[in-house]
C-alpha positions in Angstrom: -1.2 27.0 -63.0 -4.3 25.5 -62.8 -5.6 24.1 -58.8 -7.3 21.1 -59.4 -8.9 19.4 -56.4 -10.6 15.7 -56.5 -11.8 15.4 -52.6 -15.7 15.4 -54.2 -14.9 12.3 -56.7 -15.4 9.0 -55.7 -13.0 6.5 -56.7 -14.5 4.5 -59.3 -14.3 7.2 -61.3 -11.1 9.3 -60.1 -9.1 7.7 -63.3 -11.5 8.4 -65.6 -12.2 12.1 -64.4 -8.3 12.7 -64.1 -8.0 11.8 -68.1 -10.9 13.8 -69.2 -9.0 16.9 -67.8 -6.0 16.1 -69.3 -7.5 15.5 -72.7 -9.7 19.0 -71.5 -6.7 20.6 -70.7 -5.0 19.7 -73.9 -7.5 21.6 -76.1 -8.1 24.6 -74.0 -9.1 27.8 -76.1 -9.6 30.9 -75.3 -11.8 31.3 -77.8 -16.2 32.7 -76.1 -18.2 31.2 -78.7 -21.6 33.2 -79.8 -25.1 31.9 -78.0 -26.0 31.0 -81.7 -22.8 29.0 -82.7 -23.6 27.4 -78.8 -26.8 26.2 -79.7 -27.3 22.2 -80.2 -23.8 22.1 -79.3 -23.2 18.5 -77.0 -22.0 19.1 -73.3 -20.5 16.6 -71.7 -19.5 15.6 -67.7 -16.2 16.0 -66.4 -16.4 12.1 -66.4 -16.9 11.9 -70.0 -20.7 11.3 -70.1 -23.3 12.5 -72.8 -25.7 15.0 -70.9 -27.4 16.3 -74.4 -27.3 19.2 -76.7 -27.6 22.7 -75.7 -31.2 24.1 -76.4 -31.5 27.4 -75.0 -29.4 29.6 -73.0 -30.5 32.4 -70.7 -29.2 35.0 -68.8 -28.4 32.7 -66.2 -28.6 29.2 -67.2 -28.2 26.9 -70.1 -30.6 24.5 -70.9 -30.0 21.1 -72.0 -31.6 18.2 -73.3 -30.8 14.8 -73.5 -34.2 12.2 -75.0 -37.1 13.1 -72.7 -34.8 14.9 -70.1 -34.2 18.2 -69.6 -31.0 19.7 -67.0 -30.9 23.3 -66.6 -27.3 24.3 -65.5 -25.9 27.5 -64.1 -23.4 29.2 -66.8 -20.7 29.3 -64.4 -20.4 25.4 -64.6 -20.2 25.2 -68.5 -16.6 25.8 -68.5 -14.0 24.1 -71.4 -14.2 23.8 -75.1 -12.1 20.9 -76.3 -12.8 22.4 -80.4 -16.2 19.8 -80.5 -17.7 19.3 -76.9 -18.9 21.7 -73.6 -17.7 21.0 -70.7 -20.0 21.0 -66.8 -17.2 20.0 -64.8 -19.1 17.9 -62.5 -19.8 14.5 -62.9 -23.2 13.2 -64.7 -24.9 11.7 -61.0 -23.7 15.0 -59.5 -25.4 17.0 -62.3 -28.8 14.6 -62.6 -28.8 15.3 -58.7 -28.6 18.7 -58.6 -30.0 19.8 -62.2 -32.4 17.5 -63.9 -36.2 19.0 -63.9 -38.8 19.5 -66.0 -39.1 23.6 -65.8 -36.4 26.1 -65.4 -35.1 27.0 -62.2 -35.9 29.8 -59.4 -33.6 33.1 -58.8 -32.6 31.7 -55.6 -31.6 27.9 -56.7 -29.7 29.6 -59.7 -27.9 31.5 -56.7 -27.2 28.4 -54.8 -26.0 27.1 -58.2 -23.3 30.0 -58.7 -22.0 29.3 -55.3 -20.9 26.0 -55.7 -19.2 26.7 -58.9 -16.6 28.9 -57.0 -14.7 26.2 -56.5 -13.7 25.8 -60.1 -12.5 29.1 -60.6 -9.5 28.8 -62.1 -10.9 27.4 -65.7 -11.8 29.4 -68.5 -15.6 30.0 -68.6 -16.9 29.6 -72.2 -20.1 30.9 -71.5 -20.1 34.4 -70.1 -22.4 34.4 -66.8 -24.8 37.2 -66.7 -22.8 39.1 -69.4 -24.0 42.4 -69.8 -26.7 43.1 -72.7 -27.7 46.2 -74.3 -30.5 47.8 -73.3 -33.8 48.3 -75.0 -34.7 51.8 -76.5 -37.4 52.4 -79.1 -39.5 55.4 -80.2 -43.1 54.8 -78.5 -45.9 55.2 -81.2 -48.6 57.4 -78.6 -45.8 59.9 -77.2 -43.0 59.7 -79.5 -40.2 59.8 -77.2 -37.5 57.8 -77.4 -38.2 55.3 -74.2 -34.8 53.0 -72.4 -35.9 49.7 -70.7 -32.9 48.0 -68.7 -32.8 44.8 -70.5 -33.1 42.4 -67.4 -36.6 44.1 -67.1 -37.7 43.0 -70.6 -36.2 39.8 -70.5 -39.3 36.6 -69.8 -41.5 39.1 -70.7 -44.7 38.3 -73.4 -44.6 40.0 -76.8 -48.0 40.8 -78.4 -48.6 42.3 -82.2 -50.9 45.1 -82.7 -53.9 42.3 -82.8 -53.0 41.4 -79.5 -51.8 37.3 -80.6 -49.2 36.6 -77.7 -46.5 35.4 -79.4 -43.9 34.2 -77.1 -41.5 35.7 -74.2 -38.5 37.6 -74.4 -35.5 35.0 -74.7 -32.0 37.2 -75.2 -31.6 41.1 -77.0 -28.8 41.4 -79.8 -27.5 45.3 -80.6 -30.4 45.7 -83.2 -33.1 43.1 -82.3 -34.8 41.1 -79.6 -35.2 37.6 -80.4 -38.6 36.2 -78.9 -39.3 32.6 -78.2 -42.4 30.4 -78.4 -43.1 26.7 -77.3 -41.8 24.4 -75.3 -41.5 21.2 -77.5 -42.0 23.1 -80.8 -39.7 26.1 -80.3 -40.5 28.4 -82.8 -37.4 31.6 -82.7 -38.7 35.2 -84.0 -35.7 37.9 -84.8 -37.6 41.1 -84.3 -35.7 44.3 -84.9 -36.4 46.7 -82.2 -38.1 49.5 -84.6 -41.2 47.3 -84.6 -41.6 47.6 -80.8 -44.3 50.1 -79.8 -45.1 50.1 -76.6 -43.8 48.3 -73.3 -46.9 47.9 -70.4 -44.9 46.4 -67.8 -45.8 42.8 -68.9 -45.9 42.8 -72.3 -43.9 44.3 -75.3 -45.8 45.0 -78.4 -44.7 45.1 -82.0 -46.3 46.6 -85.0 -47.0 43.9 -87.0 -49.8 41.5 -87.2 -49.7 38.1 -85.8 -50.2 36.5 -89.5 -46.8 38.2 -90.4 -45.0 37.2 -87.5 -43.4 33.6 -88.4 -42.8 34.6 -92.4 -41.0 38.2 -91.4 -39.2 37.2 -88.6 -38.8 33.2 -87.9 -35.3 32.3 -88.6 -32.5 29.4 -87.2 -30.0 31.9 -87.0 -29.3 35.5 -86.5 -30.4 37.9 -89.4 -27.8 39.1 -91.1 -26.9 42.7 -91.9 -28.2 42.5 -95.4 -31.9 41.2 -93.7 -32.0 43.2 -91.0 -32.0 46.2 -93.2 -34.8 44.8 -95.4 -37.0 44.2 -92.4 -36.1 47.8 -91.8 -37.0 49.3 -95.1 -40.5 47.9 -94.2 -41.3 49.0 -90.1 -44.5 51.2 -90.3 -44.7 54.7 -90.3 
């Protein structure tokens, strides 16, 4: 049975927040949805207001937008999935408070963030928070050995081709591919399978491809499918 507590709600809005969990509670799945299928999904307040669609999500926070604003909320908060809408259950001037920025948060504010989402522990969490992802291994081209990065280390960091274009940064890793990121306002999303990664420096990641080939071979909406994925393969230099 579910604890639900309302000392933190003012009282203008108590009614409305106490039928937005029912209707929540109504719909409850069990259902974790993929970080594709998540994407330009709407997330709503526990009082029922529009904070904006989903744009990115991180290892430890989901980005959304909503017009010209931008709200960057730990994962633990994004918690029920009523079959059409996310969930933060807190309400919107609680979240504009403690989440609306213009760049993504520090290590220790996501921290601060995760503690005071303990208090809602007994929902469902849609999103898993810092779920485990696998980590990187590729053949490096100068020694040959197969080389194992923890993925948390590869993750922000820049990718650069083999003419040395900076592409983007590191945005998530799938079993056969990392999927790199570039822009800001025009985000461009690159599925690179992990056979085209040569070399990692510390900062930088670098693929065997040139930068001209970058967007036609690997720029996608969505995830590659198997079918693509084994194309791109077919074609990774020797």
């Amino acid at each position: 049975m579910l604890n639900i507590r309302y000392n933190d709600i003012s009282s203008d809005t108590d009614k409305i927040v106490k039928s937005n969990i029912a209707q929540i509670l109504l719909y409850m799945t069990q259902v974790k949805l993929s970080g594709k299928k998540m994407l330009n999904k709407t997330v709503k307040s526990i009082d029922g207001k529009d904070l904006g669609k989903i744009q990115n999500i991180t290892p430890d926070y989901v980005e959304l937008k909503h017009g010209s604003t931008h709200y960057f909320i730990p994962k633990l908060h994004i918690k029920e999935f009523d079959k059409e809408d996310l969930y933060v259950l807190q309400t919107k001037d609680e979240i504009k408070d403690k989440y609306e920025r213009d760049d993504p948060p520090l290590k220790s504010e996501i921290q601060e963030g995760e503690q005071s989402g303990k208090g809602h522990a007994g929902y469902h969490e849609v999103i898993p928070f810092m779920a485990k992802e696998p980590d990187l291994q590729f053949k490096g081209k100068e020694s040959g050995e197969i080389l194992t990065i923890p993925w948390e280390d590869v993750i922000h960091k820049h990718v650069r081709t083999v003419d040395n274009e900076d592409i983007g940064d590191v945005d998530r890793m799938g079993n056969e591919f990392i999927v790199v990121r570039q822009g800001d306002v025009n985000i461009h999303l690159y599925y690179i399978p992990k056979q085209y990664i040569t070399k990692y420096d510390g900062s930088s990641l670098w693929i065997d491809v040139t930068s001209g080939l970058v967007s036609p071979k690997f720029e996608r909406e969505d995830e590659p499918t198997q079918e693509e994925i084994e194309m791109l393969l077919s074609e990774v230099p020797d």
